[in-house]
ROKOL-495389 format. One record per residue (C-alpha): residue number from 0; residue in one letter; x, y, z. Coordinates in nm, 2 decimals. Example, Ala and Ser with C-alpha at 12.3 -4.5 7.8 and 13.67 -1.06 7.14 Angstrom:
<rodrens>
(0 'A' (1.23 -0.45 0.78)),
(1 'S' (1.37 -0.11 0.71)),
</rodrens>
This chain:
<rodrens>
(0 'X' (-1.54 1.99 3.12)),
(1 'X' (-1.36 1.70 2.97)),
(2 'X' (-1.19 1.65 2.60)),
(3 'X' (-1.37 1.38 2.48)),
(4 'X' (-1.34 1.30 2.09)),
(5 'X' (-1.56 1.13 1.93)),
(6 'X' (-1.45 0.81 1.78)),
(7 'X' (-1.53 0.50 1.51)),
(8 'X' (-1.41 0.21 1.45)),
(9 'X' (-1.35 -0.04 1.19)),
(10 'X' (-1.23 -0.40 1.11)),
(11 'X' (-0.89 -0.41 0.96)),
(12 'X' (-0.64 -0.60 0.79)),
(13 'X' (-0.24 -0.54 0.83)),
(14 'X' (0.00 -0.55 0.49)),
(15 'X' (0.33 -0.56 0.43)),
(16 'X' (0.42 -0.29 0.24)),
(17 'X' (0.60 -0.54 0.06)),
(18 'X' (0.56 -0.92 0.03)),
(19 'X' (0.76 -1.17 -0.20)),
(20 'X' (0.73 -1.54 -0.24)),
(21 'X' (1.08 -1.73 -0.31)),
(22 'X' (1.03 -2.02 -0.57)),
(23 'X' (1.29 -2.18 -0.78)),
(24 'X' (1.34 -2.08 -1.16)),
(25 'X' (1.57 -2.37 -1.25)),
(26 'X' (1.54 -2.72 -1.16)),
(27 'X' (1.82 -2.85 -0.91)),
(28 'X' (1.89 -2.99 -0.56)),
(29 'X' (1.91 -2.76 -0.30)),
(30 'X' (2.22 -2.69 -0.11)),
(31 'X' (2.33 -2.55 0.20)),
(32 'X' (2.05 -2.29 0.38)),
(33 'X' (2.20 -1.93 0.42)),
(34 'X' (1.95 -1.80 0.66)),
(35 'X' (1.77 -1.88 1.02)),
(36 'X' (1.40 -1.86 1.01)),
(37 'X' (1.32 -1.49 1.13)),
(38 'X' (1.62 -1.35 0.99)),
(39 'X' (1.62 -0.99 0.90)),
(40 'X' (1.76 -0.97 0.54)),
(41 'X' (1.90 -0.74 0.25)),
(42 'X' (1.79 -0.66 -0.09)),
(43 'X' (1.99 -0.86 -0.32)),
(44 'X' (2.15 -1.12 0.00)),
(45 'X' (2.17 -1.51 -0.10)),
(46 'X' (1.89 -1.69 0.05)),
(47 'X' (1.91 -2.07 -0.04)),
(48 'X' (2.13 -2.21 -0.38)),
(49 'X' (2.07 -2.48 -0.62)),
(50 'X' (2.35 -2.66 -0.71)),
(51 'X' (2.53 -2.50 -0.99)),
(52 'X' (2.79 -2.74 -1.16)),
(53 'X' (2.52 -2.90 -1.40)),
(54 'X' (2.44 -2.50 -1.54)),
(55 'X' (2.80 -2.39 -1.50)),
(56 'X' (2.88 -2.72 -1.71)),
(57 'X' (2.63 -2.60 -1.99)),
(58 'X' (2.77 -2.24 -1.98)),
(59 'X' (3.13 -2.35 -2.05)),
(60 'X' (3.00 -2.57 -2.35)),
(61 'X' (2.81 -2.26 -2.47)),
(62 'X' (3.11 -2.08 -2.41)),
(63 'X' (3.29 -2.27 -2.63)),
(64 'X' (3.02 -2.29 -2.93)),
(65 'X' (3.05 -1.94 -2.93)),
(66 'X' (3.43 -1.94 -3.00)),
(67 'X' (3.45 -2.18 -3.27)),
(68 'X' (3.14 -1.97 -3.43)),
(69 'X' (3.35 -1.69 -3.39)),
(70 'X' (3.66 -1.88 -3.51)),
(71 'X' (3.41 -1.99 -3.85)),
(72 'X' (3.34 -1.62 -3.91)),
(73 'X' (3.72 -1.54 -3.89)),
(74 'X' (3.76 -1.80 -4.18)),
(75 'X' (3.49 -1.68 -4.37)),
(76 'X' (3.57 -1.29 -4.36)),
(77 'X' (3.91 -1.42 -4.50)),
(78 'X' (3.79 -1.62 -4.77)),
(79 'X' (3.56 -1.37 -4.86)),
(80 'X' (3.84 -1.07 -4.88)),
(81 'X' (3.98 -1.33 -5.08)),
(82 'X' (3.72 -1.37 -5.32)),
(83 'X' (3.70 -0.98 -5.38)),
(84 'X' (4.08 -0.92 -5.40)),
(85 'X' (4.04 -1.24 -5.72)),
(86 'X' (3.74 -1.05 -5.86)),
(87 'X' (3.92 -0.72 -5.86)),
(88 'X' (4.21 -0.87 -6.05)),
(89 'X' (3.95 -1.04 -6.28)),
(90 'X' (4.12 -1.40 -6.18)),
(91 'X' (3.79 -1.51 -6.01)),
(92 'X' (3.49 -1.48 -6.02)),
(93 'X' (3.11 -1.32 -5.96)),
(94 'X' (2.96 -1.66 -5.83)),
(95 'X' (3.29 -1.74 -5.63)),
(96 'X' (3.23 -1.40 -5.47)),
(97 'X' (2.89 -1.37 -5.41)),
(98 'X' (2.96 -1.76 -5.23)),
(99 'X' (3.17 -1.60 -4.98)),
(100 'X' (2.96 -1.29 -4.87)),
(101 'X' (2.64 -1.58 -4.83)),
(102 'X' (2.93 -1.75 -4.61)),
(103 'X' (3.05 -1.45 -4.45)),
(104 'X' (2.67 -1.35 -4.33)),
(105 'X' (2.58 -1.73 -4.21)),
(106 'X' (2.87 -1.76 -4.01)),
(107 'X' (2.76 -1.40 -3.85)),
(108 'X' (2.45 -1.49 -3.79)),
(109 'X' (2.59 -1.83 -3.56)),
(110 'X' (2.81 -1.62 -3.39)),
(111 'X' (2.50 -1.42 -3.25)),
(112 'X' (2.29 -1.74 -3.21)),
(113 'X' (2.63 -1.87 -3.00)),
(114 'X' (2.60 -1.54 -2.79)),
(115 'X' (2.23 -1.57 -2.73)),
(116 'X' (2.29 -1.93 -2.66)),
(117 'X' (2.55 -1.81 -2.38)),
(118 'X' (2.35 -1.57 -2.24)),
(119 'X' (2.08 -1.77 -2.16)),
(120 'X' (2.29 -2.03 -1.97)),
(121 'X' (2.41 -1.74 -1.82)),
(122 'X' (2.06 -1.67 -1.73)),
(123 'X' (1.98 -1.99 -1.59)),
(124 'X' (2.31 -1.96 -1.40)),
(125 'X' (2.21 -1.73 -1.22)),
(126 'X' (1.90 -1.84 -1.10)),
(127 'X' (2.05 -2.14 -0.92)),
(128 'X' (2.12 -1.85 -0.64)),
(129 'X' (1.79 -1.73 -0.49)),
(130 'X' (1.77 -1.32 -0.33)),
(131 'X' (1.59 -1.15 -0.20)),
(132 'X' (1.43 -0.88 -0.39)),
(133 'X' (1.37 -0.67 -0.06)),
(134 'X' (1.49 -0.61 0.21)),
(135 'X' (1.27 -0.74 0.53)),
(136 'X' (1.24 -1.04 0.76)),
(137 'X' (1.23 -1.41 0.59)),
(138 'X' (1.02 -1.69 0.75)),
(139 'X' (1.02 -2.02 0.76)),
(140 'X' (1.17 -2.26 0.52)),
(141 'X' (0.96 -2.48 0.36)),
(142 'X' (1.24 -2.72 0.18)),
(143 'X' (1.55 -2.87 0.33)),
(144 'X' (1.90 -2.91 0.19)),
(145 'X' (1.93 -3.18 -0.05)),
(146 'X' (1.58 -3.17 -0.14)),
(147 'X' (1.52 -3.18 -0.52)),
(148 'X' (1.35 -2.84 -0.63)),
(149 'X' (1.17 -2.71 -0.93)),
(150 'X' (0.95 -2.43 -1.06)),
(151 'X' (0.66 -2.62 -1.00)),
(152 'X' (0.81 -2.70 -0.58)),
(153 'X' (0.59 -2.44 -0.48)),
(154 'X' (0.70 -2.09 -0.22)),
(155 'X' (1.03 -2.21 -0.04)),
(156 'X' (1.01 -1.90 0.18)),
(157 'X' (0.87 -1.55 0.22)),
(158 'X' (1.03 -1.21 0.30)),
(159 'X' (0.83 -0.95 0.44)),
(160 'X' (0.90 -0.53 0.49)),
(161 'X' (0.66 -0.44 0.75)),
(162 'X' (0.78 -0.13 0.82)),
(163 'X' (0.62 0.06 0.75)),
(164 'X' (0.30 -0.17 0.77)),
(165 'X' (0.01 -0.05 0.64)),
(166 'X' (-0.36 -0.15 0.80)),
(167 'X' (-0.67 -0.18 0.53)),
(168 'X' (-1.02 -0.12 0.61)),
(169 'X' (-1.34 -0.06 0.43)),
(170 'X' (-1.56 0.25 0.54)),
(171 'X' (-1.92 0.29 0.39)),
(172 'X' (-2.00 0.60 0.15)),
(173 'X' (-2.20 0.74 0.49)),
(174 'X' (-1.92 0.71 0.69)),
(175 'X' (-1.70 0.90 0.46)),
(176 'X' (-1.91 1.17 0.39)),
(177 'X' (-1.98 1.27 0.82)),
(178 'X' (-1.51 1.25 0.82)),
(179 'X' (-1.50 1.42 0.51)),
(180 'X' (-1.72 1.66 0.67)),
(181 'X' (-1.55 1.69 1.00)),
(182 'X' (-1.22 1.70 0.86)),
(183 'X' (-1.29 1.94 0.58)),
(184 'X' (-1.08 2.24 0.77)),
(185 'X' (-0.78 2.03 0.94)),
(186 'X' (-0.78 1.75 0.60)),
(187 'X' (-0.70 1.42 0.66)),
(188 'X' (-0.37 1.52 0.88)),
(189 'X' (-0.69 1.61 1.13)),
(190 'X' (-0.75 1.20 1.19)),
(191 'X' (-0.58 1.02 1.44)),
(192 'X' (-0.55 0.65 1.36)),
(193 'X' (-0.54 0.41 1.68)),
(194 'X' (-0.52 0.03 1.67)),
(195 'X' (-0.69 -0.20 1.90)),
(196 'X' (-0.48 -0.51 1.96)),
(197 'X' (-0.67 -0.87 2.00)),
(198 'X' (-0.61 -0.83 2.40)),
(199 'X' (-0.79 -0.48 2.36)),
(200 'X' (-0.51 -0.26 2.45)),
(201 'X' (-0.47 0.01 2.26)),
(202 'X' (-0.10 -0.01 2.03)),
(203 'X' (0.13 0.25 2.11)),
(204 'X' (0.19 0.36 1.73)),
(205 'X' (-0.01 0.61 1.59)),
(206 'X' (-0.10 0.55 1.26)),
(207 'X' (-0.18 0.82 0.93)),
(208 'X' (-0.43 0.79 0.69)),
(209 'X' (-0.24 0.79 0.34)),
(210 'X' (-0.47 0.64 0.11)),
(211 'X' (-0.84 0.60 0.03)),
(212 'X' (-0.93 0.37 -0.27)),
(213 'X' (-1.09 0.53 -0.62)),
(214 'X' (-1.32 0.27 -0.65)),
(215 'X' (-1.63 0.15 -0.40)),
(216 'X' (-1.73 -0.21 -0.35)),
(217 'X' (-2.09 -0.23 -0.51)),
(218 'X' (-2.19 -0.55 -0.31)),
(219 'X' (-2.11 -0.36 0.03)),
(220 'X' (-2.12 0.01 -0.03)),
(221 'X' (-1.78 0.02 0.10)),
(222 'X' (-1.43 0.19 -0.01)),
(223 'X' (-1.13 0.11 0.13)),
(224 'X' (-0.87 0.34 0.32)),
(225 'X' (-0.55 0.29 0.40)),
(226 'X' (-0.37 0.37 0.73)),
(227 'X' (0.02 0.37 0.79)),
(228 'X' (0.21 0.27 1.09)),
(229 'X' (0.61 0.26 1.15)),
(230 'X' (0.57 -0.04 1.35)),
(231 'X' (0.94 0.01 1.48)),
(232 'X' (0.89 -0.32 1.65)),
(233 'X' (0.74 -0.54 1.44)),
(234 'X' (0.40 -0.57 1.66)),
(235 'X' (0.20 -0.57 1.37)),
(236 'X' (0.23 -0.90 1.16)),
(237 'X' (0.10 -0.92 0.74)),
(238 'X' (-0.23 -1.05 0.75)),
(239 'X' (-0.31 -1.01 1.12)),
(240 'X' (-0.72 -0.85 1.19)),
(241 'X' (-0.72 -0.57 1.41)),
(242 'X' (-0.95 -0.33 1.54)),
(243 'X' (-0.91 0.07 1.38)),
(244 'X' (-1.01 0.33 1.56)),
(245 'X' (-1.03 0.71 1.43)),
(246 'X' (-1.07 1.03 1.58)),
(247 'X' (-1.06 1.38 1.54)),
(248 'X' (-0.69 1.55 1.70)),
(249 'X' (-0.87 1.87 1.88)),
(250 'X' (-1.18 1.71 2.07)),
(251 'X' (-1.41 1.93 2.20)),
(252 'X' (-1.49 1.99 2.57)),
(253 'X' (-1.79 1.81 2.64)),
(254 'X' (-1.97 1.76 3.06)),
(255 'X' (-1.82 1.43 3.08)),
(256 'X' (-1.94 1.18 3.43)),
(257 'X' (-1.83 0.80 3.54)),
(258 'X' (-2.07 0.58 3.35)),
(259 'X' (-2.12 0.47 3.73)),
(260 'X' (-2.28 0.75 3.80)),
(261 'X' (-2.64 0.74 3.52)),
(262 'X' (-2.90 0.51 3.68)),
(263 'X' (-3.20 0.43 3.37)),
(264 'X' (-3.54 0.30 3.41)),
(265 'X' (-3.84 0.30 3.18)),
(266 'X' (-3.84 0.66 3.14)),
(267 'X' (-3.44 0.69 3.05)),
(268 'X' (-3.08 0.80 3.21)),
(269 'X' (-3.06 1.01 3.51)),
(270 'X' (-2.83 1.11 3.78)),
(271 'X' (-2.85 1.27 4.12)),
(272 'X' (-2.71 1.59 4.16)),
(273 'X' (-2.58 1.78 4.48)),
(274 'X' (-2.67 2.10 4.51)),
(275 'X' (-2.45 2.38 4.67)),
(276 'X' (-2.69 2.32 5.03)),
(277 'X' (-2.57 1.97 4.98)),
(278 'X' (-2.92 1.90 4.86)),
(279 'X' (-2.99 1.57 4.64)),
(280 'X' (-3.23 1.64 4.31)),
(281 'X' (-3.27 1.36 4.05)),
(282 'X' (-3.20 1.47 3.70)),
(283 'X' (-3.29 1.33 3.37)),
(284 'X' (-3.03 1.39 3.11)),
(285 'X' (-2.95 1.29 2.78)),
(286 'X' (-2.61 1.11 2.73)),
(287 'X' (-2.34 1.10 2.42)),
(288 'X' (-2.06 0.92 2.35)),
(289 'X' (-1.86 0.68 2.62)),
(290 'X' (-1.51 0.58 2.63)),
(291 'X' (-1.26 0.42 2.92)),
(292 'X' (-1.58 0.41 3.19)),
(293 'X' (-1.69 0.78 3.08)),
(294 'X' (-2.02 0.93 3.00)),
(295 'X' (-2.06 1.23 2.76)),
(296 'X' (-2.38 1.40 2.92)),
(297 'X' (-2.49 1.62 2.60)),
(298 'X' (-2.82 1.77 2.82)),
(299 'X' (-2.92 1.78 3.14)),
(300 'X' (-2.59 1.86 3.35)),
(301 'X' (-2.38 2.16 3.40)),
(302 'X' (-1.99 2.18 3.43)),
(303 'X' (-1.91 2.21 3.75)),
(304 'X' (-2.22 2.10 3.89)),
(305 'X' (-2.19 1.79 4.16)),
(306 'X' (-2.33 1.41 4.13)),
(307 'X' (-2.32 1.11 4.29)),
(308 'X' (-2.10 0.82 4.17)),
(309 'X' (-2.15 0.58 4.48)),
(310 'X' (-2.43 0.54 4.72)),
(311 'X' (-2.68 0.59 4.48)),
(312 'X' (-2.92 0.33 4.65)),
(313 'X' (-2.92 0.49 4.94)),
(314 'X' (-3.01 0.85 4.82)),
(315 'X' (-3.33 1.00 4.76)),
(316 'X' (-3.43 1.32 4.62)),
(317 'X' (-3.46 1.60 4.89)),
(318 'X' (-3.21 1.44 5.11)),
(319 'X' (-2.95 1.63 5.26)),
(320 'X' (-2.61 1.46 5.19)),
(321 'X' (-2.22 1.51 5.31)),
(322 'X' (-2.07 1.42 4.96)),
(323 'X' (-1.67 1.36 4.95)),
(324 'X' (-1.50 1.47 4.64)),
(325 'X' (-1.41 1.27 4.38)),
(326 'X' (-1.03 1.34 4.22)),
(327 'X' (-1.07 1.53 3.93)),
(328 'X' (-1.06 1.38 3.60)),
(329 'X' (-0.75 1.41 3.35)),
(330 'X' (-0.75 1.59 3.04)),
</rodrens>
């Protein structure tokens, strides 16, 4: 008896579990790169700068529109106490006084236009340095130093966090219903998610199932799930197709042979079996599942019971055989 589970597999698609695209926000020549391609970055680190002095120049003017608006509404607040010590004495007057408060307000009101004013300089400051919002690896930079940039320049370079990294795949209604079936005692904690890799070995990650979509494709019958992997060495790459493969954590036992051993012809599979007398009898069975060159024989074959895996041309039923053991399969 062998521990065989049964398996499926899917196309996916790896994703970052977070992806951003650095553009420019302010028009500007580019300065000095603060990164190699392939850098591992942090949230928040200096990536590439724009020079500053033109937006620095504009924040110092804005700077000083604010203090002669403030200056103004120092002059105005004192003309109009002025005004209302004059009216209290009764040696000015209403219009005088209602002048100043009209002067006091306007000159409030630039004061806050000069401090909005600021603050957006300020603003536009600070987008001549370009972070990273994440923390992740960076690629390839797409503008040089000196290179005059812009909103409209296009991405300059992209930081990825792929770990985790999370693999996307679509599974149809059918599909979801037999795993929601055979995971209905264990839940989804049950699964085991493997990754084929494009050379067909298998990745040594295991991945989790964490997500399954709310919605189902109507064009394709399909739903998407989502497995996780902690890709602790950046194997898996955003956007790369792989092959996912699920299966249950506690496979049953099954009669499991090499796939060398079943012989078919019109009728279907068989295999020779050696009796205890060392006896050969052909036997039809029916076969399951096959994985890593073995056979899942689901009729037809007891555990324990003897068959040939080589010689099988030169064996005929009834014949009395000297059969060497074969070492015993794992698991």
């Amino acid at each position: 008896m062998h521990a065989l589970a049964p398996q499926s597999e899917f196309i996916g698609r790896a994703q970052a579990i977070d992806k951003v695209e650095l553009r420019a926000r302010v028009t500007g020549f580019l300065g000095p790169r603060k990164f190699a391609d392939g850098d591992a970055v942090k949230e928040g680190q200096v990536l590439f700068e724009i020079d500053p002095a033109p937006y620095q120049a504009i924040v110092d003017q804005r700077e000083a529109q604010r203090a002669s608006a403030e200056a103004a509404l120092t002059n105005a607040e004192l003309q109009l106490k002025r005004a209302q010590d004059l009216l209290r004495t009764n040696t000015g007057t209403q219009a005088v006084y209602d002048q100043r408060i009209s002067e006091q307000l306007q000159a409030k009101a630039a004061v806050e236009d000069a401090e909005a004013q600021l603050r957006d300089a300020q603003i536009q400051l600070s987008y001549t340095e370009i972070k990273s919002p994440i923390p992740g690896r960076i690629g390839r930079a797409s503008a040089s130093p000196g290179n005059l940039v812009s909103p409209v320049t296009g991405v300059l370079a992209t930081v990825v966090n792929d770990q985790p990294m999370r693999v996307l795949f679509s599974v149809t209604q059918r599909e979801l219903l037999e795993a929601q079936r055979d995971t209905s005692i264990g839940g989804p904690d049950s699964l085991v998610v493997l990754l084929k890799l494009a050379d067909g070995s298998i990745y040594k990650e295991k991945g989790k199932i964490d997500f399954i979509d709310v919605t189902a494709d109507p064009r394709t019958d399909g739903q998407i799930v989502r497995a996780v992997f902690q890709n602790t060495d950046h194997a898996l790459t955003d956007g790369q197709t792989l092959r996912v493969v699920i299966e249950n954590k506690k496979a049953p036992t099954a009669v499991v042979v090499p796939q060398a051993a079943i012989a078919i012809d019109q009728t279907g599979p068989y295999l020779f079996v050696v009796s205890d007398k060392n006896v050969v009898e052909q036997r039809r069975v029916k076969t399951g599942i096959s994985r890593d060159g073995m056979l899942v024989i689901d009729e037809g074959l007891k555990a324990g019971e003897k068959v040939v895996i080589q010689g099988q041309q030169r064996v005929r039923p009834g014949m009395t055989v000297t059969p060497t053991t074969a070492p015993a399969l794992k698991g």
